[in-house]
C-alpha positions as CSV (number, residue, x, y, z in Angstrom):
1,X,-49.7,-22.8,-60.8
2,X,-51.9,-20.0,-62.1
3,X,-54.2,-18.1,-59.4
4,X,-58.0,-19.5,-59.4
5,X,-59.0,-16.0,-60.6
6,X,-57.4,-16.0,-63.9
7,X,-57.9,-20.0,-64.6
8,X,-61.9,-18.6,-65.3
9,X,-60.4,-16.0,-67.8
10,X,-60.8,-17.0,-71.4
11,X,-58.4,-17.0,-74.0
12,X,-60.4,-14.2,-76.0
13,X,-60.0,-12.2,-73.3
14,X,-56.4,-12.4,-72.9
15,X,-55.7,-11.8,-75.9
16,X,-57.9,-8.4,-76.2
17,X,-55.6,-7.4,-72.8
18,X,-52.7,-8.0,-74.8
19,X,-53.8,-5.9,-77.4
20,X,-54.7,-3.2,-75.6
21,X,-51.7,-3.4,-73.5
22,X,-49.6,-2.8,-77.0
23,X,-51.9,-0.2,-78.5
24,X,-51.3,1.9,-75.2
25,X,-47.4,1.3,-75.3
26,X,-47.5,2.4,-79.0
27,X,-50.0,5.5,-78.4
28,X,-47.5,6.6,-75.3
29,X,-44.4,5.9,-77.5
30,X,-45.5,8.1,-80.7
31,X,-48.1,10.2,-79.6
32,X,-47.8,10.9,-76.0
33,X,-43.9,11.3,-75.4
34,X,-42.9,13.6,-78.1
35,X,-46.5,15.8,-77.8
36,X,-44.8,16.5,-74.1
37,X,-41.3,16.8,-74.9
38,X,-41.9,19.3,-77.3
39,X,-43.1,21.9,-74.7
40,X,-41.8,23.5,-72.0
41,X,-43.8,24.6,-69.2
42,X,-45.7,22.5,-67.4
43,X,-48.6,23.7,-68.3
44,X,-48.1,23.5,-72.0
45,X,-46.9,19.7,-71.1
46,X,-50.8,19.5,-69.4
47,X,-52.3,20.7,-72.5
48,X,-50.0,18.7,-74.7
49,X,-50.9,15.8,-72.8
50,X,-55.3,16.7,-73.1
51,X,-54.9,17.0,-77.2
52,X,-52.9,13.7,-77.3
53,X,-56.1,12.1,-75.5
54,X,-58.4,13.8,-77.6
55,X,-56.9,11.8,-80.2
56,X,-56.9,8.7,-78.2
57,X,-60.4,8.5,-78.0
58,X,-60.7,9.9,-82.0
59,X,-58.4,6.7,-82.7
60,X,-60.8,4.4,-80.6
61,X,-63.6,5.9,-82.1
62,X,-62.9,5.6,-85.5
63,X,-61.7,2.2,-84.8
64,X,-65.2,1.2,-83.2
65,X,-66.6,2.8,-86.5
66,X,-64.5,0.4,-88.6
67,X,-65.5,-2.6,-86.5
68,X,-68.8,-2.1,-87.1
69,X,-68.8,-1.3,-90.6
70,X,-67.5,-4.7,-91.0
71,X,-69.6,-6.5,-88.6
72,X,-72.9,-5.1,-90.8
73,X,-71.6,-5.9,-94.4
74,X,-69.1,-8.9,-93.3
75,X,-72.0,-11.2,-95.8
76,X,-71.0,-8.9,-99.1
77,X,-67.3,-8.6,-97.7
78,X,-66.8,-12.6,-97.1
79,X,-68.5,-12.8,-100.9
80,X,-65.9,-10.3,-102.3
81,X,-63.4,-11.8,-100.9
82,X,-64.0,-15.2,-102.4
């Protein structure tokens, strides 16, 4: 039986947790990992570890960017498209 607390949860919104769930596993497996393997003291692991979120959030960023971009022209898009 599922708990009462996620019967309320919409499908949308499992989906998204998904996603983000796999877009973290990939940013850890090729960004994260070898930016700290490659150094050697801890606190070039600590900086290693800063830049990689830096571009984390430039990833998230530009994919809000893109997200938008369609959103506003999806009319001209859709009507290129077919």
């Amino acid at each position: 039986m599922i708990p009462f607390a996620l019967a309320k949860i919409g499908h949308q919104y499992v989906l998204f947790g998904i996603a983000a769930v796999i877009c973290l596993v990939t940013f850890v497996t090729l960004i994260l990992s070898p930016a700290l393997s490659g150094a050697g003291r801890l606190w070039e692991k600590t900086a290693a570890g800063l830049l990689s979120l830096f571009v984390l959030a430039a990833l998230i960023v530009g994919g809000v960017v893109i997200g938008l971009v369609v959103v506003k022209y999806w009319p001209e898009i859709h009507e290129f498209i077919t």
